[in-house]
C-alpha positions, 0 to 999 in steps of 0.5 A: 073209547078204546080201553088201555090194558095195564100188563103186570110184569108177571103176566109178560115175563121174558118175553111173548109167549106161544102164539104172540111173537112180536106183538106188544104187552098193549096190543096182546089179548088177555086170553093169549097168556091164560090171563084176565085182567082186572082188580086182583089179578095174579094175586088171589080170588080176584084173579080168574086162575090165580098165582098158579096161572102167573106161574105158568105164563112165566114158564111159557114164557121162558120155554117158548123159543124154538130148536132153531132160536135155541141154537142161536142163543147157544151161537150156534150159526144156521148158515152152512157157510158160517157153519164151516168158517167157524169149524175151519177156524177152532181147527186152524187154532194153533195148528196149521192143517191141509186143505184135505185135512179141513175138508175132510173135517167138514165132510165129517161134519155134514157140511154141504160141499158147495159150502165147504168148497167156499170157504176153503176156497176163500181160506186159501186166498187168504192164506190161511190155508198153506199147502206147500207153506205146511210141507216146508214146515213139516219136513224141518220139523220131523227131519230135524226133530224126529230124524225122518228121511225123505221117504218117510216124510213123502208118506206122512205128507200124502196121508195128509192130502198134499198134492205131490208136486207140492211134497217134492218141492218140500222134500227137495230141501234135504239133500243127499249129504245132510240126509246121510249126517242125519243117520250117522247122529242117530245111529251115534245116539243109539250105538251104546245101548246095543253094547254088548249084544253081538254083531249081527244083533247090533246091526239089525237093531241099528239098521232097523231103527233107520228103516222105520225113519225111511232111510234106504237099505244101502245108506242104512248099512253102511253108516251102521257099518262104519260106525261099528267099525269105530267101535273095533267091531269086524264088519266084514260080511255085513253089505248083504241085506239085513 
């Protein structure tokens, strides 16, 4: 007759310990937590190794998952293609990124190309990845909030990976007029602070600050120099090149 061993809790704990995963409290051998069963077991003499022995059993217990189990509990996923869906998802979180700007990202994390190359893929059917839907964006945005030119936002868009067919179809949008108005209001909003420098410092501060928004010499020059000319400065002279 087979005799049924009756496993205290405290001998279990949280679960198998090293060596016994998936076996039962009924089918584990006493020997497997450094446990004997029998009267007064974990409680004093009658125990073979006592409270100390059940302390032990329950830190076994708790610390036997391996650096792969851990990982799980911690969410953690092992698949490099759940790896990188998850990456391109936190990234995607209220800011609309580049395919580059996300391969880049998963490149940076170690994440297989093969992997990568399929969920970028899959993103972009989907739509969540939008190159050209990123540009058109970008170019309303910096040119009506931080004044930028076309050749300023041709430069920030390549560093970001769009692919240049797509950067002319965005920049396309602003013609040359609307470009022009643009640098008049900006020149307008920084006209009064070069009061009272003299001309040609007034023009160099003026036109440089079109410059580095990515207006062109020409353009950049005579706005200064109409909006100068408003003011009763004498401009003659200031077509040459600053």
């Amino acid at each position: 007759m087979t005799r049924r061993t009756e496993w205290p809790d405290s001998a279990v704990g949280a679960g198998p310990g090293p060596g016994v995963a998936g076996r039962t409290a009924d089918s584990a051998p006493e020997s497997a937590y450094g446990l004997e069963a029998g009267p007064g077991h974990g409680t004093g003499s009658g125990g073979r190794f006592g409270k100390g022995a059940d302390r032990r059993a329950r830190s076994r217990s708790r610390n036997s998952g391996s650096p792969s189990s851990s990982r799980a509990e911690k969410g953690e996923p092992r698949d490099p293609v759940e790896q990188a869906r998850n990456i391109c998802l936190r990234l995607l979180t209220g800011t609309p990124r580049t395919r580059k700007q996300l391969a880049d990202a998963l490149r940076k994390r170690e994440i297989p190309d093969e992997a990568a190359e399929e969920v970028l893929s899959r993103f972009e059917d989907v739509g969540l990845i939008d190159d050209a839907a990123f540009a058109d964006a970008w170019v309303e945005s910096r040119h009506h909030g931080r004044g930028l030119a076309r050749r300023a936002l041709v430069r920030e868009l390549r560093t970001k990976g769009v692919d240049s067919a797509v950067i002319d179809e965005a920049v396309g949008q602003l013609d040359s007029e609307q470009e022009e108005e643009t640098a008049r209001e900006l020149v307008a909003r920084k006209l009064r602070s070069t009061r009272g420098l003299d001309r040609d410092k007034r023009l160099r501060r003026l036109a440089g600050m079109l410059a580095r928004k990515g207006y062109g010499e020409g353009m950049a020059l005579r706005v200064v120099r109409q909006a100068l000319e408003a003011e009763g400065e004498d401009t003659e002279g200031l077509d040459e090149p600053f």
